[in-house]
N, C-alpha and C positions, 0 to 999 in steps of 0.2 A: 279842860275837857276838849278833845277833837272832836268833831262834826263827821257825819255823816254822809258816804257817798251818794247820791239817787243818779239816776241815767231813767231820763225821758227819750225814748228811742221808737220807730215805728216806719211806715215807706213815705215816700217824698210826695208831701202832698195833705198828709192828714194832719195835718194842725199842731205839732210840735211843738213848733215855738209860740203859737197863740195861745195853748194849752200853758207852756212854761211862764208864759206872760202874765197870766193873772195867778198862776201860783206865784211868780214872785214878790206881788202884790201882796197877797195875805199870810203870806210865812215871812215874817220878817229875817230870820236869822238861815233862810235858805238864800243862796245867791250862787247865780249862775257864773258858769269858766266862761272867759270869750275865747271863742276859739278859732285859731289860725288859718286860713284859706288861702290859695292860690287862685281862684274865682275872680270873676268882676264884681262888684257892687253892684246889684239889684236896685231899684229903687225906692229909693227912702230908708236904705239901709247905711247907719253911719260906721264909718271905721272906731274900732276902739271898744265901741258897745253892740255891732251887731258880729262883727268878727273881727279879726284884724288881717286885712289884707295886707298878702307880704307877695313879693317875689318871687319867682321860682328857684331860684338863687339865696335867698333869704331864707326861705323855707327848706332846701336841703342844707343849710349849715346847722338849722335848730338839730335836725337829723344825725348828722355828722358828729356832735357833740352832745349826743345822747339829750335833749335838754326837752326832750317831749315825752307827757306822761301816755301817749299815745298820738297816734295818726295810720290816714289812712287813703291810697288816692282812688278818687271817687270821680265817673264823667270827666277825665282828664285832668282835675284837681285834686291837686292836695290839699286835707284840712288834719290838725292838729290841735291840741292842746298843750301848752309847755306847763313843765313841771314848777316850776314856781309858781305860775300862778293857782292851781290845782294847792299846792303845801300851802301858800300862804293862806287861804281859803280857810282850811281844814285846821291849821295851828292857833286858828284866830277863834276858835268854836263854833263856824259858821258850818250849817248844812251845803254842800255840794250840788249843785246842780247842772249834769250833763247834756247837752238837747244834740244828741247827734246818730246819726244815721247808726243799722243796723249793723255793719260792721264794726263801726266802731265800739258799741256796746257788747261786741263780743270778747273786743280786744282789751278792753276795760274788765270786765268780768273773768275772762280767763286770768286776768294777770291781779284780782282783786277780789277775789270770789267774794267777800263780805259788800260788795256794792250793791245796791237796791235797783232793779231795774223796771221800770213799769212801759208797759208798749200798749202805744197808742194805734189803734186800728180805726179803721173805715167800716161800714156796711158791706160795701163791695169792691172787686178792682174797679167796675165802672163808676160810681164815685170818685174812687180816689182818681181814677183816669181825667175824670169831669172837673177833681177838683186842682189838679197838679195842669191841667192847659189853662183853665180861668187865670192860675196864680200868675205862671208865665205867659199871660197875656196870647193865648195860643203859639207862642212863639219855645214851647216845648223841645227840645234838640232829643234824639235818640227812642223814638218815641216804641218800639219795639222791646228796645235792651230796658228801657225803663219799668216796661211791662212784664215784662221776666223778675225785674227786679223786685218787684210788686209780689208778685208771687214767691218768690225765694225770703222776701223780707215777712211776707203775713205768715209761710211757715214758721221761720223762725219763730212767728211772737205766740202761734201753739204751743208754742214748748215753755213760755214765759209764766213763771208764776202769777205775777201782777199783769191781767192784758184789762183796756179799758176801749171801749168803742165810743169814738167821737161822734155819733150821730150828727148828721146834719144839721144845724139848726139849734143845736142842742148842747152850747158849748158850756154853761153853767152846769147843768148836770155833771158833763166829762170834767169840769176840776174839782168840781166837789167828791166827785168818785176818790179821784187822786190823790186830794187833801186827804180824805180819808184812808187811803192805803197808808198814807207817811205819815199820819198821825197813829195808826195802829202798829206800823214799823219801829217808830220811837218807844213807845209803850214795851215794844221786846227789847231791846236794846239797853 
């Protein structure tokens, strides 16, 4: 039995990965891609399990020889997913789990239509403004184009069948939402 795609996708800022994190807690047999960056390490993010930083040079040979199930460059980086790890995932009957920015859930979806996409929104841009300078320690870069991006990204996720608002504060709610969407997803399937 193969597993299932999901793609947790939303603007930089609203909780993605915190949101992905305690789903991966209580779905056992859902587990997330690590996915490939040309970025620096954040802190307290380790290579391996938070992404795997590569090279910019490392990272266009993935390119080069087809061997990405997608990417996309984003703020001057490249991030990616390689296809092996994405099959080996899915042939093992594990559920998929994608946490990556809006673009790339489009690139995923158009080239996957059966993928599950759930996007995760904010209250407002000013939250997520408030919550994306907090994360980067005020030390935000592009803080204009980010804003735009914000905007271009919450359209998108109007159009999203599954959309879930992270409320502040309120992060048990937003995964139980979510649990529930993929638990009613599986139930079709």
């Amino acid at each position: 039995m193969k597993g299932n795609i999901f793609i947790i996708t939303g603007p930089s800022g609203v909780g993605k990965t915190t949101v992905a994190m305690e789903l991966l807690k209580r779905r056992p047999q859902l587990k997330k891609v690590v996915t490939c960056t040309t970025r620096s390490p954040r802190e307290g993010e380790v290579n391996g399990v938070s992404y795997h930083f590569l090279g910019k040079e490392t990272f266009q040979q993935l390119i080069d020889h087809d061997e990405l199930f997608e990417w996309d460059e984003h703020y001057g980086n490249f991030y990616g997913s390689r296809r092996s790890d994405v099959r080996a995932l899915i042939d093992s009957g594990n559920d998929v789990l994608f946490v990556i920015d809006v673009e790339g859930a489009k690139t995923i979806q158009q080239e996957h239509p059966d993928t599950r996409v759930i996007f995760i929104d904010a209250e407002s841009d000013d939250v997520l403004m408030k919550r994306l300078t907090a994360r980067d320690q005020g030390k935000t870069v592009n803080l204009e184009e980010r804003l735009r991006a914000i905007q271009n990204e919450r359209s998108y996720g109007a159009t999203c069948e599954y959309r879930v608002v992270n409320q502040e504060g309120n992060l048990e709610k937003t995964v139980q939402e979510v649990l529930g969407i993929m638990e009613h997803l599986d139930e079709k399937s």
